[in-house]
C-alpha positions as CSV (number, residue, x, y, z in Angstrom):
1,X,0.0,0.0,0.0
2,X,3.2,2.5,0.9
3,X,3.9,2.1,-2.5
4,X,0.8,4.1,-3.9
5,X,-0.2,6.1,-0.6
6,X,3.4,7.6,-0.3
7,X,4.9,7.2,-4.0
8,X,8.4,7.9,-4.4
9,X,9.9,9.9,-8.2
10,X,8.1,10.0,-10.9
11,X,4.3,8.7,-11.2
12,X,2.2,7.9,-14.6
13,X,-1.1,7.1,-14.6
14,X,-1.2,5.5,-18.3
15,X,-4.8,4.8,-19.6
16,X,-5.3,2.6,-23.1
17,X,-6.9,3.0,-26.1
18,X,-10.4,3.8,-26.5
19,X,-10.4,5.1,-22.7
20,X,-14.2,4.1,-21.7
21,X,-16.1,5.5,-18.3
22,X,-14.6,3.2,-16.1
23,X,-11.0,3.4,-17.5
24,X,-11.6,7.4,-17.2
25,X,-13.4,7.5,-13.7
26,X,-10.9,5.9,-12.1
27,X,-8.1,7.3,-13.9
28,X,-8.7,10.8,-12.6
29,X,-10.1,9.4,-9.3
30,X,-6.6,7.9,-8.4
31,X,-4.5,11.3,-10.0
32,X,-7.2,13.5,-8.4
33,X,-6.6,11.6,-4.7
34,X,-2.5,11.9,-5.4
35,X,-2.8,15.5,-6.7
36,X,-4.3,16.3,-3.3
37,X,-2.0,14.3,-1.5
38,X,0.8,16.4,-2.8
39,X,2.0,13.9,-5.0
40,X,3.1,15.2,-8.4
41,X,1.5,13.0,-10.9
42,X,0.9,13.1,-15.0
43,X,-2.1,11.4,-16.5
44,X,-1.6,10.3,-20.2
45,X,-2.9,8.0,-23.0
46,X,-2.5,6.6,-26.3
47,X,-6.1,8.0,-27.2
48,X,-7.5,11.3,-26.4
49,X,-10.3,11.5,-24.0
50,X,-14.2,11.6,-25.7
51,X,-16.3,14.3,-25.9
52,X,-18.8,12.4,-24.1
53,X,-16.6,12.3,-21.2
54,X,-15.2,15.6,-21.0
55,X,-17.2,16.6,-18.3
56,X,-15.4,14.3,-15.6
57,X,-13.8,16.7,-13.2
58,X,-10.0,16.3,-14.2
59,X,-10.4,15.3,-17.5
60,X,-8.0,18.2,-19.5
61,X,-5.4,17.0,-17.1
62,X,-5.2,13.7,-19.1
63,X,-2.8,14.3,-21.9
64,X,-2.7,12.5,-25.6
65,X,0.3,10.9,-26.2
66,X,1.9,9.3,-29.7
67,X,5.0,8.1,-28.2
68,X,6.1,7.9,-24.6
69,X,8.7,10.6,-23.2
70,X,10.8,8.2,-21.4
71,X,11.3,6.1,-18.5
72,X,8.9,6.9,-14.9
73,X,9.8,5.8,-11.5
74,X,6.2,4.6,-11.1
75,X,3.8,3.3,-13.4
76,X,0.0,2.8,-12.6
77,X,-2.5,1.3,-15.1
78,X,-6.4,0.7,-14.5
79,X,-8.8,-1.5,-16.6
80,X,-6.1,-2.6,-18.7
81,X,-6.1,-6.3,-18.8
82,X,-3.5,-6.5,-21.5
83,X,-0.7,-4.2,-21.8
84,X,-0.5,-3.9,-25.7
85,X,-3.6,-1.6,-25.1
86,X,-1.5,1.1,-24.0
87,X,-0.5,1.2,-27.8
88,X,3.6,0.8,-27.1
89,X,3.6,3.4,-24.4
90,X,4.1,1.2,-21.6
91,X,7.1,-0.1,-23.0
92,X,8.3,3.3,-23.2
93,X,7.8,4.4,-19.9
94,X,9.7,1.6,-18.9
95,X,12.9,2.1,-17.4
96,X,15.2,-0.1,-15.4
97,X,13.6,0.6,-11.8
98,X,10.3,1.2,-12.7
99,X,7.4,-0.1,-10.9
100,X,4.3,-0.9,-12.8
101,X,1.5,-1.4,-10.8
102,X,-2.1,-3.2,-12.6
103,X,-5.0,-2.4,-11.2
104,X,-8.2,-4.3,-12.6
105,X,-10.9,-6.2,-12.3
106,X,-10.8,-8.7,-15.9
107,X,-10.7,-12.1,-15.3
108,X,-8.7,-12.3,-18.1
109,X,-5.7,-9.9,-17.2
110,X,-2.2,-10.9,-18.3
111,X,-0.7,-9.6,-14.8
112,X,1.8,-8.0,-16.6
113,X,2.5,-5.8,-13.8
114,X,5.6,-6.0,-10.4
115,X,2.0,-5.5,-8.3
116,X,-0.9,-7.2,-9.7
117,X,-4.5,-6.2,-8.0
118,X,-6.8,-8.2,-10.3
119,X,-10.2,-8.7,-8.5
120,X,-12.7,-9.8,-10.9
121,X,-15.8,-9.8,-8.9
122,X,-15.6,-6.2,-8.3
123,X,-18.3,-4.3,-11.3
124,X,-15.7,-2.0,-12.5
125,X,-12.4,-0.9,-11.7
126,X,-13.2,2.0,-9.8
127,X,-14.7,-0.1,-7.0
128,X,-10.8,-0.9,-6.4
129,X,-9.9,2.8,-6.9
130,X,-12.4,3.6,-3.7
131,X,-10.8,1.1,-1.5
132,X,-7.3,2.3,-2.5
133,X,-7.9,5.7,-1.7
134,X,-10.0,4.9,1.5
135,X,-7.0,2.5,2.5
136,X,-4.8,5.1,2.0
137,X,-6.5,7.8,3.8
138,X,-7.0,10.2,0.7
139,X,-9.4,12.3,1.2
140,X,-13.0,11.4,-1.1
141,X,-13.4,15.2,-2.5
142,X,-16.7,15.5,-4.7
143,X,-14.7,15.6,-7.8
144,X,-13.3,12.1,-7.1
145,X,-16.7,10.9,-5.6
146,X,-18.1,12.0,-9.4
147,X,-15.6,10.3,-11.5
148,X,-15.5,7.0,-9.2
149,X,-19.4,6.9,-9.8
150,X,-19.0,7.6,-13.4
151,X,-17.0,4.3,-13.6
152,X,-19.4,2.3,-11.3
153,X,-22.0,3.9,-13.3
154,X,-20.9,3.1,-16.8
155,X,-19.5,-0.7,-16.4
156,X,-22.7,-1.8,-14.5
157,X,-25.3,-0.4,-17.4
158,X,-26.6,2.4,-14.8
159,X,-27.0,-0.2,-12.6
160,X,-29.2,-2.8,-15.2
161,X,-26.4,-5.1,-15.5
162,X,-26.0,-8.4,-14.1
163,X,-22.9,-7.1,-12.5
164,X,-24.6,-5.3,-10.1
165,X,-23.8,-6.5,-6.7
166,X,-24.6,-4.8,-2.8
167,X,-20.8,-4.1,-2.8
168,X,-21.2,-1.7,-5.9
169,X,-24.5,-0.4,-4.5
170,X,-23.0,0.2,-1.3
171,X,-20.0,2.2,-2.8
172,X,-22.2,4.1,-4.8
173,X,-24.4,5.3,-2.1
174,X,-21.3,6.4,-0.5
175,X,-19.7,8.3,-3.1
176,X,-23.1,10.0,-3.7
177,X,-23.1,11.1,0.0
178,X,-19.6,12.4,-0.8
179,X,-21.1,14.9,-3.4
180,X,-21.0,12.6,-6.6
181,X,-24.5,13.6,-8.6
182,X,-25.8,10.9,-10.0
183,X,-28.2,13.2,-12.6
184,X,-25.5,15.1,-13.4
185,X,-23.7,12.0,-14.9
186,X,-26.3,10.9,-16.4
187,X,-27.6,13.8,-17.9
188,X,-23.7,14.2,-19.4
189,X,-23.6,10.4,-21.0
190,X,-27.3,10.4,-21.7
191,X,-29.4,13.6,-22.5
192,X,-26.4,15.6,-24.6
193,X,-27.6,13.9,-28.3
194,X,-28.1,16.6,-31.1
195,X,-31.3,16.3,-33.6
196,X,-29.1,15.1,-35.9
197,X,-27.7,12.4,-33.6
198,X,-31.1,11.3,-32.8
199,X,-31.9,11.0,-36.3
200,X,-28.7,8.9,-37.1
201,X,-29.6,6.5,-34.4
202,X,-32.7,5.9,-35.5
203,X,-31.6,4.9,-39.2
204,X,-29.1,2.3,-37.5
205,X,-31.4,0.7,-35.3
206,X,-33.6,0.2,-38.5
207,X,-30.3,-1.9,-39.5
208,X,-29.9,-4.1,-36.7
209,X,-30.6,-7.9,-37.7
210,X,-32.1,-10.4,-35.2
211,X,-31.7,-14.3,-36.2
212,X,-34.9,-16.4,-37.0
213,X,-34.3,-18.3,-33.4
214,X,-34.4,-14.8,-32.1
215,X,-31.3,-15.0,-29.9
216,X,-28.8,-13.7,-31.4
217,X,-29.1,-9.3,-33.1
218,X,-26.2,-7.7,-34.6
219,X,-25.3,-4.5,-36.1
220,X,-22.6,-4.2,-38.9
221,X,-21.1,-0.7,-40.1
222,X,-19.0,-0.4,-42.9
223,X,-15.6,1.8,-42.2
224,X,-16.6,5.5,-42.5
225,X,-20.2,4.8,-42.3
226,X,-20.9,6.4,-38.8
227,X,-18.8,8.5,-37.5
228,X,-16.7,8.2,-34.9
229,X,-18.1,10.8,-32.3
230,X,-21.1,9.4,-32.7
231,X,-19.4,6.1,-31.9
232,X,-17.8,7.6,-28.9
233,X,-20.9,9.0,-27.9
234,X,-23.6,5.9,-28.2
235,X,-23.2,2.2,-27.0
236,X,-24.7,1.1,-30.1
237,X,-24.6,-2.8,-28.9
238,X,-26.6,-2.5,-25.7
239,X,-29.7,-1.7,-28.6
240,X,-29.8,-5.5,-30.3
241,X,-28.9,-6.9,-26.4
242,X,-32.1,-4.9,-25.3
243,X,-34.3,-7.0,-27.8
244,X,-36.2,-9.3,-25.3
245,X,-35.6,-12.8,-26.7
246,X,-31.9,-11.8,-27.8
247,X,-29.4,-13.7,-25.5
248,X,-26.4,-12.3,-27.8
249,X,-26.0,-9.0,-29.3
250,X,-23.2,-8.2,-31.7
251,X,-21.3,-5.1,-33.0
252,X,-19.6,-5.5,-35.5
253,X,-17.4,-2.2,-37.1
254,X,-15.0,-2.0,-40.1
255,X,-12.1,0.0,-39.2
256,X,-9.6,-0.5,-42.4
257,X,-6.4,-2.4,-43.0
258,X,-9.0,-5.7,-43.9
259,X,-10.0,-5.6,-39.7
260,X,-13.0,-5.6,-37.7
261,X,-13.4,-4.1,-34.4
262,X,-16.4,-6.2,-32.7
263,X,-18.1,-5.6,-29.8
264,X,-19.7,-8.5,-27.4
265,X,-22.7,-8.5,-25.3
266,X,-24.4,-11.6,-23.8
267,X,-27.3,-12.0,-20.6
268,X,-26.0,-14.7,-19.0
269,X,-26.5,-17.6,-21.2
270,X,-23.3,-17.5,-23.1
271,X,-20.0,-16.5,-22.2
272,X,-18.8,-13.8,-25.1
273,X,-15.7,-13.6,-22.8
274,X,-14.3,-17.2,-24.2
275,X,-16.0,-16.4,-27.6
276,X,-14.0,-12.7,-28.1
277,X,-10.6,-14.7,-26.6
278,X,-10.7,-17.4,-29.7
279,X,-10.4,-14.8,-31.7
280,X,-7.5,-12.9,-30.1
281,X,-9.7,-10.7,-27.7
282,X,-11.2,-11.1,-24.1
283,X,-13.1,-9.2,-21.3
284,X,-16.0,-10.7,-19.2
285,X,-18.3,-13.2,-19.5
286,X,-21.2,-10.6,-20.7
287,X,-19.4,-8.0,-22.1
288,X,-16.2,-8.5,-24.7
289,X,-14.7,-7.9,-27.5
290,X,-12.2,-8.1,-30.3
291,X,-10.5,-7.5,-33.9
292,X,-10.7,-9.7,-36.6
293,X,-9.1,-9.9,-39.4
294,X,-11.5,-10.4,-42.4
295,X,-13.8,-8.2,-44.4
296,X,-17.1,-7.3,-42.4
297,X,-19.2,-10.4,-44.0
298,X,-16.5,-12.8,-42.9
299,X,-16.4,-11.6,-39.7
300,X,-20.3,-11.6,-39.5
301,X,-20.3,-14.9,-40.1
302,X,-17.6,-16.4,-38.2
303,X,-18.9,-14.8,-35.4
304,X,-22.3,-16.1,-35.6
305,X,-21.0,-19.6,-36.3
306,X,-18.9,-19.2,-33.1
307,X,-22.3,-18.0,-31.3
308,X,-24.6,-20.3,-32.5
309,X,-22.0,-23.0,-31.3
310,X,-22.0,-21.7,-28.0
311,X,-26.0,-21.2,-27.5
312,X,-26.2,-24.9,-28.5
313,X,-23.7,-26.2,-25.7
314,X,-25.8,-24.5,-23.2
């Protein structure tokens, strides 16, 4: 614990690519707690951080990195099961004595780090972040209360998901006491759309595809069809996994180069966590995802076959 209540040199907080609510919430949670602390600290990435999210207190303290500046004394990541998510910078942040702690909660992380904190029962990484900083005895400002409810927020669905437990609940109620606003988040993530946003989404959900069994919808975009605010801005596959028969919903996006980005949900019955890692990905059993390398109708289909498969071994 010494080594992240009292840090000694240089400290990173090093998000990934495509930084999400959770990654971000308890990014700035953690740098917020240390800032106060009197702990010099810089908060980077390999992406910059969305619109969407740019009203987490902190969040122009993160900066946007291309390539790494060199070596830190002391390296923290969150929500990053797999280190080649930090698109290289890791490795160049690296130095001889650096620390690297990995702080997560995917039960497929690679523990890449010298201190691994890998609890996957917890909802979302920033339930870890609020035990750190209570064990530490930072002090919960509002700001940090609002970003560490942001992250609970966002990797439990608003609280619809099945990973929704009385620990998250509990933590939530307390972060709320501490000044988090839980209409001002979701006012920010959920009531900011433009007419011309709304219009979009309702010409995609006109796309989505549902098979004849009715348990498996999907959504395919071809690269440059949508674009990539609007991305940022909308969980497009919690729409097919909202269908009520659905037990799968898919996202599938072209991104160039002959890849796929895909996106995984599941209920319960399947577990898209195994599915997304046979194809080079990973993440939970009812959320994943990964990148494929095929043109979007190959990866349509291989990814039905490999969910059809997995309904039928139920």
């Amino acid at each position: 614990m010494e080594l992240l209540s009292r840090p000694r040199g240089s400290v990173l907080i090093l998000g990934t690519v495509q930084p999400d609510g959770d990654l971000l919430g308890a990014e700035l949670a953690l740098g917020l707690a240390l800032l106060d602390a009197g702990t010099p600290v810089t908060l980077a990435g390999p992406h910059p951080v969305p619109a969407l999210f740019g009203f987490l207190p902190g969040a122009p303290l993160i900066q946007w990195w291309r390539t790494a500046p060199g070596p830190f004394d002391l390296v923290i990541l969150g929500d990053c099961p797999d280190p080649s998510r930090t698109d290289g910078l890791l490795e160049g942040v690296r130095g001889a004595g650096t620390r690297v702690v990995n702080i997560d909660h995917h039960p497929d992380n690679k523990r890449y780090g010298d201190l691994n904190w890998v609890d996957p029962e917890a909802s979302a990484t920033g339930e870890l972040v609020y035990e750190l900083i209570h064990a530490a005895g930072f002090k919960l400002t509002p700001e940090i209360a609002t970003n560490l409810f942001t992250s609970i927020h966002a990797d439990t669905g608003s609280f619809r998901y099945s990973n929704t437990s009385p620990r998250s609940l509990r933590i939530a109620a307390d972060l709320v006491a501490h000044g988090a606003q839980p209409a001002l988040v979701a006012g920010a993530l959920y009531e900011g759309r433009r007419p011309e946003d709304l219009k979009r989404l309702g010409e995609l959900l006109g796309r989505v595809e549902v098979s004849s069994d009715g348990l498996v919808a999907w959504l395919a975009l071809s690269e440059g069809s949508v674009p990539d605010a609007f991305l940022e801005a909308e969980d497009l596959v919690t729409y097919p996994r909202s269908i009520r028969s659905v037990k799968v919903a898919i996202l599938l996006r072209e991104v160039g180069g002959g890849r796929v980005k895909v996106s995984l949900r599941a209920k319960g019955d399947v577990n898209v966590g195994a599915i997304a890692a046979a194809f080079g990905g990973g993440g939970h059993a009812n959320a994943a995802g990964c990148t494929i390398g095929a043109s979007l109708d190959q990866a349509r289909e291989l990814l039905l076959r490999s969910v059809a498969d997995a309904l039928a071994r139920r």
